[in-house]
C-alpha positions in Angstrom: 13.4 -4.4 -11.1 11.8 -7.6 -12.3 12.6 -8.4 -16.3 9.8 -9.0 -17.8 9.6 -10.7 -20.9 6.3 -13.1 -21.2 3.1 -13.5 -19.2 4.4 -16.2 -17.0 7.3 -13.2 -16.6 4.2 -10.7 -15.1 2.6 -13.2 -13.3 5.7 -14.3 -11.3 6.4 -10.8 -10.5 2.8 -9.6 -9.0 2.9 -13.2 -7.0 6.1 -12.0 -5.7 5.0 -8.5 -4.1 5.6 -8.3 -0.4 4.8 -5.1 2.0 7.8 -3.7 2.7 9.1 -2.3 6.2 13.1 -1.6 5.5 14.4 1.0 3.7 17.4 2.7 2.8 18.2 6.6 1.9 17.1 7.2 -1.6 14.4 9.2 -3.5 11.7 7.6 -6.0 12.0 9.8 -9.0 9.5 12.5 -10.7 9.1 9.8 -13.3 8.3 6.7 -11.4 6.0 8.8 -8.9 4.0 9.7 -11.5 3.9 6.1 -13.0 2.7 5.0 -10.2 0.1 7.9 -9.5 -1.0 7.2 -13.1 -1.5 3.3 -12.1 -3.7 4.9 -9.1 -5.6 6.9 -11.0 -6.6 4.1 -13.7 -7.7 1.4 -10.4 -10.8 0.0 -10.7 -13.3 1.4 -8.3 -17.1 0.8 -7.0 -19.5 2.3 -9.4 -16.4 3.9 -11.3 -16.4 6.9 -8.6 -12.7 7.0 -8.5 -13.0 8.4 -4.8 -10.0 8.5 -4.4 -7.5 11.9 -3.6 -3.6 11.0 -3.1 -1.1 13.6 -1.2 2.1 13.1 -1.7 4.3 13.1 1.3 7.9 13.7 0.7 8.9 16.0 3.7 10.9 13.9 6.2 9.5 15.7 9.6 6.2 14.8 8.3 7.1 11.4 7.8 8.5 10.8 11.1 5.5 12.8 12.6 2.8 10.3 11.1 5.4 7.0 11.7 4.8 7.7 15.8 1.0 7.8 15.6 1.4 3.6 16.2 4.1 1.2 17.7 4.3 -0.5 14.3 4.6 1.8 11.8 7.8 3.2 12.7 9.1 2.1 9.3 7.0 5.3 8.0 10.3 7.4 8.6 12.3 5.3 6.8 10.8 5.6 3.5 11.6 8.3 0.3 8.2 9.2 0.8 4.9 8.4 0.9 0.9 8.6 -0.6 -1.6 9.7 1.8 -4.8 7.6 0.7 -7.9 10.0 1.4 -11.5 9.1 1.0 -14.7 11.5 0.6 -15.9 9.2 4.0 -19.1 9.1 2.7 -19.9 5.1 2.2 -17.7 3.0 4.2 -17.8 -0.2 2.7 -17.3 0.7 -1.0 -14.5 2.8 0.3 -13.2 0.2 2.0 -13.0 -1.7 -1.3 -11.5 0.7 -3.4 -9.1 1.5 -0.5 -8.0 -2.2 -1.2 -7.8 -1.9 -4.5 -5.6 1.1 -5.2 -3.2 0.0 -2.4 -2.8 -3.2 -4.0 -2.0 -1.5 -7.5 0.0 0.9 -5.9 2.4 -1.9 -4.4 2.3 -3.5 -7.7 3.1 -0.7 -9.6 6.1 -0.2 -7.3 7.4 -3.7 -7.3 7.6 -3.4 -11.3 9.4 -0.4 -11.0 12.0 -1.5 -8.8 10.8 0.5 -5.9 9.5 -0.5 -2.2 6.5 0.0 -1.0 3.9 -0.6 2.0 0.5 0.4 3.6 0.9 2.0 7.0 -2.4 2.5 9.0 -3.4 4.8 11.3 -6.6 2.7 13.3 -7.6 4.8 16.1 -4.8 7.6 15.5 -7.1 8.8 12.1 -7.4 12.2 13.0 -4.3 12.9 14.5 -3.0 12.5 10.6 -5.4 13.8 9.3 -4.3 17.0 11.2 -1.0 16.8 10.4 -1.9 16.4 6.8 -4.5 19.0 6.4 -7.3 16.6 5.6 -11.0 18.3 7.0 -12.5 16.0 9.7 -15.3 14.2 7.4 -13.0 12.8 5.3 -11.8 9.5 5.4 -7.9 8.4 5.6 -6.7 5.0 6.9 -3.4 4.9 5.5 -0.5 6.1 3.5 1.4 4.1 1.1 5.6 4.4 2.0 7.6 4.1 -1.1 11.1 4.0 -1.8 14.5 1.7 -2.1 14.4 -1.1 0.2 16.5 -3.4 1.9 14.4 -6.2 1.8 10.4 -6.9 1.9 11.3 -10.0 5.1 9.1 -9.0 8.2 11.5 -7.7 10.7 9.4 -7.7 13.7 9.4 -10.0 16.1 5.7 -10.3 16.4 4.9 -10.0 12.2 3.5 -12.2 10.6 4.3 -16.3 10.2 5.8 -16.9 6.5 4.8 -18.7 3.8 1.2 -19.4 2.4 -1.9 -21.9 3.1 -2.3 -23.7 0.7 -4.7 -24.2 -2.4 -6.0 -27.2 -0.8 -7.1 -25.0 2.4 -8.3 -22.7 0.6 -10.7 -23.3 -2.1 -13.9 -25.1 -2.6 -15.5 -26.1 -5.9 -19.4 -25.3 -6.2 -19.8 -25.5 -2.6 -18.4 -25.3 0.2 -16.1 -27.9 1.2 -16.4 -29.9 -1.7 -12.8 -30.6 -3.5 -11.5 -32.4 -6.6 
């Protein structure tokens, strides 16, 4: 868990949170799930619906079941557990924001805490978990967020991801675009 002691502390931490794919046996505890749930609950949202319903996954079977509905997510397994992210599916785009949003906090929330944690989606295999978690068809659910002690947030796959960040210079413009300082 990161010490935090000023802003520059808090900021340093929340640039620091990485999606993480490798973990080891543990549990989250009672306390620090509902932290986080609590951090969920209090995301910002589009129009302040709070759309939003989380299920809590902590039954390894399940876990494995929904980590073979894709190739990549086979980390899903690994986890303590993890938070089904389910959506009323009835405007896709602001959904699709607030989807962002609470993931984000969640893995923020998580990092602070000490604890692991990544977004696994499903892409074509939707209702396949959806099945397996109960979820009626006209809902929405992308992912689920795995949480739990980690071995480390590095990419292990082969194919992930180049490190490292563009930088500032690439990426921002200053009253329109293109123009720099």
């Amino acid at each position: 868990m990161p010490e935090i002691t000023s802003t520059p502390d808090a900021l340093e931490a929340i640039r620091k949170v990485r999606q993480v794919r490798q973990y080891e046996p543990g549990t989250v505890s009672e306390t620090d799930l509902n932290t986080i749930l609590e951090i969920a609950r209090w995301s910002g949202s589009s129009r302040n619906t709070q759309p939003w319903r989380f299920i809590v996954v902590e039954d390894k079977d399940v876990l494995a079941k929904l980590s073979e509905l894709r190739p990549n997510i086979t980390w899903v397994a690994e986890g303590a557990m993890a938070i089904a992210l389910v959506f009323p599916g009835e405007n896709e785009v602001h959904e699709a924001y607030d989807e962002g949003r609470v993931s984000e906090r969640i893995m923020i929330a998580a990092e602070l805490l000490g604890i692991g944690a990544g977004t696994a989606w499903f892409a074509e295999n939707e209702n396949v978990a959806k099945e397996i978690l109960g979820i009626p068809q006209e809902m929405t659910l992308h992912s689920v967020m795995v949480l739990g002690p980690y071995v480390t947030s590095k990419d292990p796959r082969p194919t992930g991801p180049k490190p490292g960040r563009k930088s500032l210079d690439e990426l921002v413009s200053y009253g329109t675009w293109g123009q720099k300082r």
